[in-house]
Structure formats: structure tokens, C-alpha cells
C-alpha positions in Angstrom: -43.2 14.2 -24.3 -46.7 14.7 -23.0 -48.6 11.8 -24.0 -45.6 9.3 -24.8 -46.1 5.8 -23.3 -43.3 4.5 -21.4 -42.0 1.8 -22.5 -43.4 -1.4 -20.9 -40.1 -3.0 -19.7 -39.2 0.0 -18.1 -40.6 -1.1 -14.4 -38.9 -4.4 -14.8 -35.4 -2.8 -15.7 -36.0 -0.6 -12.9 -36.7 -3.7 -10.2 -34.2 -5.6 -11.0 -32.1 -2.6 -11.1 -32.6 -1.5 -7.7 -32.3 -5.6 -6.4 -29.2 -5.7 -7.8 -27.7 -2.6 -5.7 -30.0 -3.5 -2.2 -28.0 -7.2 -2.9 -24.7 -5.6 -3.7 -24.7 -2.9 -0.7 -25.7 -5.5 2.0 -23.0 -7.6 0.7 -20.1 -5.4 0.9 -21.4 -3.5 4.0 -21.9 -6.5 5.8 -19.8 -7.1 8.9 -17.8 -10.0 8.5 -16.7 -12.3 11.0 -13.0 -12.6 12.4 -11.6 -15.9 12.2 -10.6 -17.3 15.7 -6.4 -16.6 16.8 -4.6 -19.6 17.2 -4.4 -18.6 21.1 -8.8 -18.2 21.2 -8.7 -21.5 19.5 -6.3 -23.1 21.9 -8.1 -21.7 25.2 -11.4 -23.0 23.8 -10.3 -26.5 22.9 -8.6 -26.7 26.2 -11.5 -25.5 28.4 -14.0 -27.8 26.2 -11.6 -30.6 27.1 -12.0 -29.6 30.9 -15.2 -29.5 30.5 -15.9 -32.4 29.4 -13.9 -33.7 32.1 -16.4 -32.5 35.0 -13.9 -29.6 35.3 -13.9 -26.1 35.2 -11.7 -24.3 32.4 -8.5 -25.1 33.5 -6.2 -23.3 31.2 -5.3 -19.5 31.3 -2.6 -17.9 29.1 -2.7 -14.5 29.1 -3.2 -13.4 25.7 0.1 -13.0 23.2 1.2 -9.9 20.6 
């Protein structure tokens, strides 16, 4: 044991090794981003149609189930 070389692909294996799990972890852990109810979607096309009017949001529902 003393004296043995290591063997010279041993720093590469270990790299790309640790890449691999730093890439893998961030993409699981990763907060992902809820896609939009139809009622936020509705209330934002409305008031961006108001908007563009020259008017304030005009539409309020109050949120469903």
C-alpha cells in the first residue's frame, strides 16, 4: 500500500463523479414553478386587456375551489 501510485484516471473519475451528483441534486431539488389556474390566467388576461384600454383592472372574481 505504501508507495503504490494511484492510478492516473482516478482524479478524472472522481470529477466527473462528483459533477454528475452537484447536476443531479440541483435538478431534483429545484423548486419548480406552478403553472398558472385557469382563474389566474383569466384575471390576468382580463386586467391586461383593461389595461391596455387606459383602464384600471376591471375584473375581480373571487377565487374558486
Amino acid at each position: 500500500m505504501i508507495g503504490d501510485e494511484m492510478d492516473p484516471l482516478a482524479p478524472a473519475i472522481l470529477f466527473l463523479a462528483s459533477v454528475l451528483f452537484v447536476g443531479l441534486f440541483v435538478e431534483v431539488c429545484s423548486p419548480r414553478e406552478q403553472p398558472m389556474t385557469w382563474h389566474e390566467r383569466y384575471v390576468k388576461d382580463s386586467c391586461e386587456r383593461c389595461e391596455r384600454d387606459g383602464n384600471e383592472c376591471c375584473v375581480y372574481i373571487p377565487e374558486g375551489p
